[in-house]
C-alpha positions as CSV (number, residue, x, y, z in Angstrom):
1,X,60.9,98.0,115.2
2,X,62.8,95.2,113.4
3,X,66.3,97.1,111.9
4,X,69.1,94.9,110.1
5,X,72.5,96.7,110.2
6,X,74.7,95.6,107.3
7,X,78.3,96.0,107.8
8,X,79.3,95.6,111.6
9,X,82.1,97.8,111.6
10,X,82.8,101.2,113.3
11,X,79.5,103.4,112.2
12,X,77.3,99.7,112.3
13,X,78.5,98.5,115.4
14,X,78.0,101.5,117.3
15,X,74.6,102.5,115.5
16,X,73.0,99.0,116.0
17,X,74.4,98.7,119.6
18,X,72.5,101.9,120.1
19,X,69.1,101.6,118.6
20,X,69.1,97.8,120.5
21,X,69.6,100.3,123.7
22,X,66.6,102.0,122.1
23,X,64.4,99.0,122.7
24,X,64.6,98.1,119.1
25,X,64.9,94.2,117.7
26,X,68.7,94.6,116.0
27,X,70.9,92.4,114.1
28,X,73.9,93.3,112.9
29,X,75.1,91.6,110.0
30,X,78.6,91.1,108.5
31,X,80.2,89.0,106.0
32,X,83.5,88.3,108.3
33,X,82.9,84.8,110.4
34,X,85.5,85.7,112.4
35,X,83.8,88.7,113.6
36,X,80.9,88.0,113.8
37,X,81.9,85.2,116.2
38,X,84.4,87.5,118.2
39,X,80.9,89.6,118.5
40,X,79.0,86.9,119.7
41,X,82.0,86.3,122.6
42,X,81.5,90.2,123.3
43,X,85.0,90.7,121.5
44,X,85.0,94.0,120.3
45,X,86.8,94.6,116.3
46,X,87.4,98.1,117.5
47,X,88.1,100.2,120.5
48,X,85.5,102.5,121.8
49,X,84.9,103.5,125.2
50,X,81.9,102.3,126.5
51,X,81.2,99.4,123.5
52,X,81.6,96.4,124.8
53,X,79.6,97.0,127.9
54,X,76.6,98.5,126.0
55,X,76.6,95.4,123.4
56,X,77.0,92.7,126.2
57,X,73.8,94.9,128.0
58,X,72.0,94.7,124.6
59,X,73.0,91.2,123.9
60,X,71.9,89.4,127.2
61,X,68.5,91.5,126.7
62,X,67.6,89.6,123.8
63,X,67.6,92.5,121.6
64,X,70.9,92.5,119.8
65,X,72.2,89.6,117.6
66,X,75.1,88.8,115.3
67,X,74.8,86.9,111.5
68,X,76.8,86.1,108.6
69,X,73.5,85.6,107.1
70,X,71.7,89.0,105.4
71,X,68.8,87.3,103.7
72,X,67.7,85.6,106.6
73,X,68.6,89.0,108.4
74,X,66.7,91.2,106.5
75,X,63.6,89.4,105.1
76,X,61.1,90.6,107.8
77,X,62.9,94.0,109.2
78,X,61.1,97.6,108.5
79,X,64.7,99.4,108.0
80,X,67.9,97.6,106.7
81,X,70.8,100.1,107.0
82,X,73.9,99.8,104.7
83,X,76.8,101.2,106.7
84,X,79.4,99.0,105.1
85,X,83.0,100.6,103.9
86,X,83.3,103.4,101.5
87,X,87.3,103.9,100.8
88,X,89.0,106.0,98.7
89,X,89.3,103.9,95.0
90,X,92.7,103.3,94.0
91,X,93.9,105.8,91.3
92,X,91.1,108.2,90.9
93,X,90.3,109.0,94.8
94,X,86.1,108.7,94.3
95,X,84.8,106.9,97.1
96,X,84.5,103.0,96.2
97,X,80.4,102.2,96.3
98,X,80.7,98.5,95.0
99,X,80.0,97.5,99.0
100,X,77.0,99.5,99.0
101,X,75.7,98.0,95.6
102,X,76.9,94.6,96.4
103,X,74.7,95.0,99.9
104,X,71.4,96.4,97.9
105,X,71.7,93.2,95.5
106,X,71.4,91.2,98.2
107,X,69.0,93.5,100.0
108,X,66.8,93.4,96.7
109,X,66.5,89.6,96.4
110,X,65.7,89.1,100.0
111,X,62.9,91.3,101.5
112,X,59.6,90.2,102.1
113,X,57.7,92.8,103.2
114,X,58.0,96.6,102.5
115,X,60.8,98.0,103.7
116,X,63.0,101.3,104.0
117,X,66.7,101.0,102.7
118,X,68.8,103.4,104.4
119,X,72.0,104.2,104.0
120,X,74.3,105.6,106.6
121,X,77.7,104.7,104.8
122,X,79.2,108.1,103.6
123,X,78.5,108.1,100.1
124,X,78.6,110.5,97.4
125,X,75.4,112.6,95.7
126,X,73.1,110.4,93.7
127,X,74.3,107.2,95.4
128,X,70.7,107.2,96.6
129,X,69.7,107.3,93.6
130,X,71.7,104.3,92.4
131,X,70.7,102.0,95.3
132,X,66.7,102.6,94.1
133,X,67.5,101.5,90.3
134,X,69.4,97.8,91.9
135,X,66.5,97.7,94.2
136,X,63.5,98.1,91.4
137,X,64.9,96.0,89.2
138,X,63.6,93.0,91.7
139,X,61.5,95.0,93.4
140,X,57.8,97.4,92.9
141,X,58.1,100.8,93.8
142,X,56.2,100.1,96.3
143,X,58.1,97.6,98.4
144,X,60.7,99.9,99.3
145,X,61.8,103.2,100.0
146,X,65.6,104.6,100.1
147,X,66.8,106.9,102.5
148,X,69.7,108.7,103.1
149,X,71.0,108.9,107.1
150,X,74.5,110.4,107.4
151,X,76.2,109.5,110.3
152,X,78.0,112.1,112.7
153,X,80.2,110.0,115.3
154,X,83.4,111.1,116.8
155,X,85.7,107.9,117.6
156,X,86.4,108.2,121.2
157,X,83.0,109.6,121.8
158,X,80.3,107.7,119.3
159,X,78.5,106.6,121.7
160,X,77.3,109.6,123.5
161,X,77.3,111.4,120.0
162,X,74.4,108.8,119.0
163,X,72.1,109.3,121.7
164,X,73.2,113.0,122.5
165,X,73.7,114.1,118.9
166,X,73.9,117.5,117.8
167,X,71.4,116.8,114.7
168,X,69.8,113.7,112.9
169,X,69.8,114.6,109.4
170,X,67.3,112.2,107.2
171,X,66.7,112.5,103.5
172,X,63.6,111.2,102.3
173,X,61.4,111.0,99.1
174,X,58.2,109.6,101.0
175,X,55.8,110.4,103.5
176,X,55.9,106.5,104.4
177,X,60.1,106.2,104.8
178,X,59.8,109.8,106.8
179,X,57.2,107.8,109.4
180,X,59.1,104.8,109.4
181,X,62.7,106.8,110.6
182,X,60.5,109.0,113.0
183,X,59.5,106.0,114.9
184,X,63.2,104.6,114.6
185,X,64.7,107.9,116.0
186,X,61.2,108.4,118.5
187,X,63.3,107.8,121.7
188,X,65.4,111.2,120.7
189,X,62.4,113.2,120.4
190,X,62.5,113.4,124.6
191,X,65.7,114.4,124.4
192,X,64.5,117.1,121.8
193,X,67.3,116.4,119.2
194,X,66.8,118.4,115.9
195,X,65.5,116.1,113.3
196,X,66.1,117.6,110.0
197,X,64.5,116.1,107.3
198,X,65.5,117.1,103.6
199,X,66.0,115.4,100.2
200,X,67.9,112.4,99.7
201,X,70.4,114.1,97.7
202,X,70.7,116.9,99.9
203,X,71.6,114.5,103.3
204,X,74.2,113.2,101.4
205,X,75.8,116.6,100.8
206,X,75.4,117.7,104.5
207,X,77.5,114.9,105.5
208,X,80.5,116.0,102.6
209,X,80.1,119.1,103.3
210,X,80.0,119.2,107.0
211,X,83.5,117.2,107.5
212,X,85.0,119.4,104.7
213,X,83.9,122.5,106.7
214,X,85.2,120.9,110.1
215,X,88.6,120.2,107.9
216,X,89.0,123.4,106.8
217,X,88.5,125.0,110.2
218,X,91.9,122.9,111.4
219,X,93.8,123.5,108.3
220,X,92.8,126.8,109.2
221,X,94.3,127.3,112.4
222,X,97.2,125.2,111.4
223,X,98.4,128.1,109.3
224,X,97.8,130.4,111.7
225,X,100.1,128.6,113.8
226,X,102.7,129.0,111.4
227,X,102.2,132.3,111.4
228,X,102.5,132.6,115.1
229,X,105.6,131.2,114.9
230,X,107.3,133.6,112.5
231,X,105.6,136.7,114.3
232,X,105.9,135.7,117.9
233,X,102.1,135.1,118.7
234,X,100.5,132.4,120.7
235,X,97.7,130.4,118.3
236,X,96.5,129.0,121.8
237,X,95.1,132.7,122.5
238,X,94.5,133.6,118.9
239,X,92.3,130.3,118.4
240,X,90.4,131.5,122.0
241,X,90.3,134.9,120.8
242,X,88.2,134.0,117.7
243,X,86.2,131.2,119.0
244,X,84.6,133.3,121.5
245,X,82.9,134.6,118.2
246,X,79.7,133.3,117.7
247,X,80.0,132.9,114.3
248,X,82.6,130.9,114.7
249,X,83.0,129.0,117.7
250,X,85.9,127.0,119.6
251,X,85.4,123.7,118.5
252,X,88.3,122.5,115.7
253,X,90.7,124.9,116.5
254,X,93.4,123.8,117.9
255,X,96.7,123.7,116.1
256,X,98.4,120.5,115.7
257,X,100.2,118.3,112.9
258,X,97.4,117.7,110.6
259,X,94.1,115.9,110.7
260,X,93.7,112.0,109.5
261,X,90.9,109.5,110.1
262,X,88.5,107.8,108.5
263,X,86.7,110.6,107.6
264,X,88.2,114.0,106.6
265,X,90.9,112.4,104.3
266,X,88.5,110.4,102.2
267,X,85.6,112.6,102.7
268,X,87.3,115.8,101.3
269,X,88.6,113.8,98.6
270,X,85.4,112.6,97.4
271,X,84.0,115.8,97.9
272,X,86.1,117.0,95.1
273,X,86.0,114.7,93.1
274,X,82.4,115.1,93.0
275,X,83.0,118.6,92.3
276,X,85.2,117.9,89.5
277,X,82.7,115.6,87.7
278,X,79.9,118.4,88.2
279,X,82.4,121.3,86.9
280,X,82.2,122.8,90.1
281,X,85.0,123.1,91.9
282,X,85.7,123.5,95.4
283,X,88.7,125.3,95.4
284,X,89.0,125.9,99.3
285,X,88.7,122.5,99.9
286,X,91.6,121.7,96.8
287,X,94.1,123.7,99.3
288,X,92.6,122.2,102.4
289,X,94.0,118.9,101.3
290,X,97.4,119.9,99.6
291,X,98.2,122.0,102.9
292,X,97.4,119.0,105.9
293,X,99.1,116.4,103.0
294,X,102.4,119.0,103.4
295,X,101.7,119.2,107.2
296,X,102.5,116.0,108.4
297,X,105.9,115.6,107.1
298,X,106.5,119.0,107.7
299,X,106.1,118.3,111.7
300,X,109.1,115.5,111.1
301,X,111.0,118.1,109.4
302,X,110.2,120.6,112.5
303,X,111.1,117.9,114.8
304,X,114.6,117.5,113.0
305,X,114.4,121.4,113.6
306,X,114.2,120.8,117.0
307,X,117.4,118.4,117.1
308,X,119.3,121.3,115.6
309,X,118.8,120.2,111.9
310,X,120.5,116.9,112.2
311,X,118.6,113.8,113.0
312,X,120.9,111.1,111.1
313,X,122.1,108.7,113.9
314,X,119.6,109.8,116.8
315,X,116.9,107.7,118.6
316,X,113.6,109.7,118.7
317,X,110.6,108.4,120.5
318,X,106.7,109.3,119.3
319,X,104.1,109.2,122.0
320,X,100.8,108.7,120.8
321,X,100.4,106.9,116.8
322,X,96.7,107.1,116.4
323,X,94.9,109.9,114.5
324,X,93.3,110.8,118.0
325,X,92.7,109.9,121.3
326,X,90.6,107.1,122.6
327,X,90.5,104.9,119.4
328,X,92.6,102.3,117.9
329,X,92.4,103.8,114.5
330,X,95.4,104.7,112.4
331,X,93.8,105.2,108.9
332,X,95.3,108.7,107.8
333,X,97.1,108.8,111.2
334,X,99.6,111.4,110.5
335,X,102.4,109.9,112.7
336,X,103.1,107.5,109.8
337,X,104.0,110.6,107.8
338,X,106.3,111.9,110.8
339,X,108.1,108.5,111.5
340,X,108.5,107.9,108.2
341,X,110.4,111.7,107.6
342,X,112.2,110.9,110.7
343,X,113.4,107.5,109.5
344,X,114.6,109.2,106.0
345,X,116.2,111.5,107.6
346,X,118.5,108.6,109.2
347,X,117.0,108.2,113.3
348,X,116.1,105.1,115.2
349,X,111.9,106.0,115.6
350,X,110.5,103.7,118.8
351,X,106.9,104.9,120.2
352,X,104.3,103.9,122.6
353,X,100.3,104.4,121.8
354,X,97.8,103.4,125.0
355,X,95.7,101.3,122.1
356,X,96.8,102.1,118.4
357,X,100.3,99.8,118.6
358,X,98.8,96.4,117.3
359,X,97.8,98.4,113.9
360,X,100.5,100.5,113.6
361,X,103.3,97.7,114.1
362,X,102.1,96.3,110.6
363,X,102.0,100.3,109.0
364,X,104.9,101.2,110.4
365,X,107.8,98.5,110.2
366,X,110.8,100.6,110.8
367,X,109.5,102.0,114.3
368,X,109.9,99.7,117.4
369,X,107.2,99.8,119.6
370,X,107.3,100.1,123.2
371,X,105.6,99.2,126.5
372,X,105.2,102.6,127.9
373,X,106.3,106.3,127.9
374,X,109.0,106.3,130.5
375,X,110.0,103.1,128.2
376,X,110.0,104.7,125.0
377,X,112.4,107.8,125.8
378,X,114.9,105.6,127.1
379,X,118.5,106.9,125.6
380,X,116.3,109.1,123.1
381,X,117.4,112.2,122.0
382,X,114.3,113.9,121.8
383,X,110.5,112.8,122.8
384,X,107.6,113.8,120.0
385,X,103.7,113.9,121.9
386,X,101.9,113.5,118.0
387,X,98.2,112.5,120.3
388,X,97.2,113.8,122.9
389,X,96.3,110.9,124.8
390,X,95.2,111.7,128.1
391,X,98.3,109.2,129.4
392,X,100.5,111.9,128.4
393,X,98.6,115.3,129.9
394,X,100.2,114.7,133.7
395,X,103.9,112.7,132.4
396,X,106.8,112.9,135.4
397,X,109.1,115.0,133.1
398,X,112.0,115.0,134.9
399,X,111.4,111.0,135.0
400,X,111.2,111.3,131.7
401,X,114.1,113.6,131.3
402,X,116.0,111.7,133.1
403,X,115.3,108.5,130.9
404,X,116.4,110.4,128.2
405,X,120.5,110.8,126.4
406,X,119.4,114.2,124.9
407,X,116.5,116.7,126.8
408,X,114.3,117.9,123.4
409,X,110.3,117.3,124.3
410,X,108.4,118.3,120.7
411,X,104.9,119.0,121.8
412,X,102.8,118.5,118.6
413,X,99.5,118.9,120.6
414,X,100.3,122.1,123.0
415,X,99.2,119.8,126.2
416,X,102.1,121.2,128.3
417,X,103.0,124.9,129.6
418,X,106.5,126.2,128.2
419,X,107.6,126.8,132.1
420,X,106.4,124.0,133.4
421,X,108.3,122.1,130.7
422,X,111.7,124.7,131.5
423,X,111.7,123.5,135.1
424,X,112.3,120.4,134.0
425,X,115.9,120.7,132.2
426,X,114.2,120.1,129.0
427,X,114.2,121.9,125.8
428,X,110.6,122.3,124.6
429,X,109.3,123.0,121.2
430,X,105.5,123.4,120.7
431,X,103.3,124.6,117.8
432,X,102.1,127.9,117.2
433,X,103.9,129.2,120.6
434,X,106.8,131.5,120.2
């Protein structure tokens, strides 16, 4: 099938790259030149493992293409996706649509032939809704079709999560879109992938209420931890102890200093809002956000524990500045909180990230980055792990003690064993670990 995917960022990139793989005809539009013609030298805007070598496949194929253009793009496609930006608005904290309904204007004046509208953004209830009144104010009924397709990709792992996914959630309204996305999705169907078709409005509440529930789940265990601390318990074993439950399951529960992204932060926030406009308040999800807002600075403060309460004067170095591992992503990334609590609280912050220091040099002006680990602790007092970057898993710690003018190691991602840390000479804090 012919598919136009508008917006050529994280979730469009990855999703058009992957239905070209698919054997669909794909181009992937975007309104940045410069972009679109680093895409077309198989320059990649972000970094995800296996990306650039599945679009230059794609590419040299003949079924994947780049454009600025969207109304040459779209005008003869059966399924234009909108996976454009939906970020938090300024003041009020409700997801900012005017992408979305800026794309379906364009969308509206453009197609030639029947087509299904789909959009994968994250967008609030009703937005489907919206999209069909711009689209039939240029358009019959019977030109078009709006669908809702929520998109469930972990940075670091999108790529597999597309063509292995757990679900494929698709909200319809007509027999005709629900054929149209089963021949898109087809190539799943060997893989048996559960399709699960619903409502428009009800796809776009999975997705909210999906990442609030995954949010909750490490906000969660984040208090546990806490707990741990003050009552001598280990949240490692307390997190495997209640995971082995069925009903509740391992994944999302390991303590740590907060979540961030592009997803939970907005997401829950939205999510509420939404709630607050509907006089139905989540108020689970209310504490959710207060608690991992408190969190992150609170793991500078425990860090300044860890110097013995006095950090004014002392060189501290963060390993690890993305939200997670294997992306370059830094939205919500909650060592900005901790480097900026260490930095009030009078230290010299330097740090080292495997791929997130480009973007963080221009967040985070007050923390000098460095060229490597080893690098990083030089003459610092005390060395914070805030991701858990593979790079850091197997570190030479008495290299990196030795590096060091103090011997604290803050472990904000429990990646190392308490003795295996106490054989090196240093002084290890972790979280949730008596």
């Amino acid at each position: 099938m012919k598919i136009a995917m508008i917006g050529s960022g994280y979730v469009g990139l990855v999703s058009g790259a992957c239905f070209a793989d698919f054997g669909h005809q794909v181009v992937c539009v975007d309104k940045d030149a410069g972009k679109i013609e680093r895409l077309n030298q198989n320059i990649m805007p972000i970094y995800e493992p296996g990306l650039a070598d599945l679009v230059k496949s794609n590419v040299d194929n003949g079924r994947l293409s780049f454009s600025t253009d969207l109304p040459e793009s779209v005008k003869d496609c059966d399924a234009v996706f909108i996976a454009v930006g939906t970020p938090s608005r300024r003041g009020d904290g409700h997801a900012d649509l005017s992408y979305v309904y800026a794309a379906s204007e364009e969308i509206a004046a453009s197609i030639t032939r029947p087509t299904v509208v789909v959009t994968k953004s994250t967008v609030p209830v009703g937005t489907g809704d919206e999209v069909e009144m711009i689209l039939s104010k240029k358009l019959d009924p019977s030109q078009f079709a709006v669908v809702s397709n929520p998109e469930f990709l972990r940075e670091g792992a999108a790529i597999g999560d597309f063509k292995r996914p757990d679900r494929i959630v698709i909200g319809v309204e007509t027999d005709w879109a629900k054929d149209v996305m089963s021949e898109i999705y087809r190539p799943l169907f060997l893989n048996e992938s559960p399709i699960l078709f619903t409502g428009r409005r009800t796809a776009e509440l999975i997705k909210y209420a999906a990442n609030a529930f995954l949010a909750t789940k490490i906000t969660f265990i984040n208090e546990i931890a806490d707990l741990c601390e003050k009552v001598g318990a280990n949240v490692q074993e307390v997190s495997r102890g209640i995971g082995l439950d069925n009903r509740i399951g391992s994944k999302f529960l390991h303590a740590g200093p907060g979540y961030g992204g592009s997803c939970f932060p907005k997401d829950t926030l939205a999510l509420l809002k939404t709630a607050q406009d509907h006089e139905s308040p989540v108020r689970i999800v209310e504490a959710v956000v207060q608690v991992n807002d408190q969190r992150k600075r609170a793991m500078g403060r425990k860090v300044v524990h860890a110097l013995g309460g006095e950090a004014r004067g002392k060189k501290i170095a963060l390993l690890g500045l993305t939200f997670k591992p294997n992306t370059d992503d830094m939205r919500d990334a909650p060592a900005i909180a901790i480097a900026q609590t260490l930095v009030d609280a009078g230290a010299e912050v330097c740090a080292y990230d495997p791929e997130g220091m480009e973007i963080a040099a221009e967040l985070m002006p007050n923390v000098e980055m460095m060229s490597d680990s080893y690098s990083a602790a030089e003459n610092a007092d005390a060395v914070v792990i805030v991701t858990e970057w593979d790079a850091f898993r197997a570190l030479d710690l008495e290299k990196l003690g030795n590096a060091m003018s103090g011997n604290v190691l803050v472990d904000l991602r429990n990646i190392y064993h308490p003795a295996d840390v106490a054989k090196s000479g240093l002084t290890y804090t972790s979280v949730g670990r008596s």
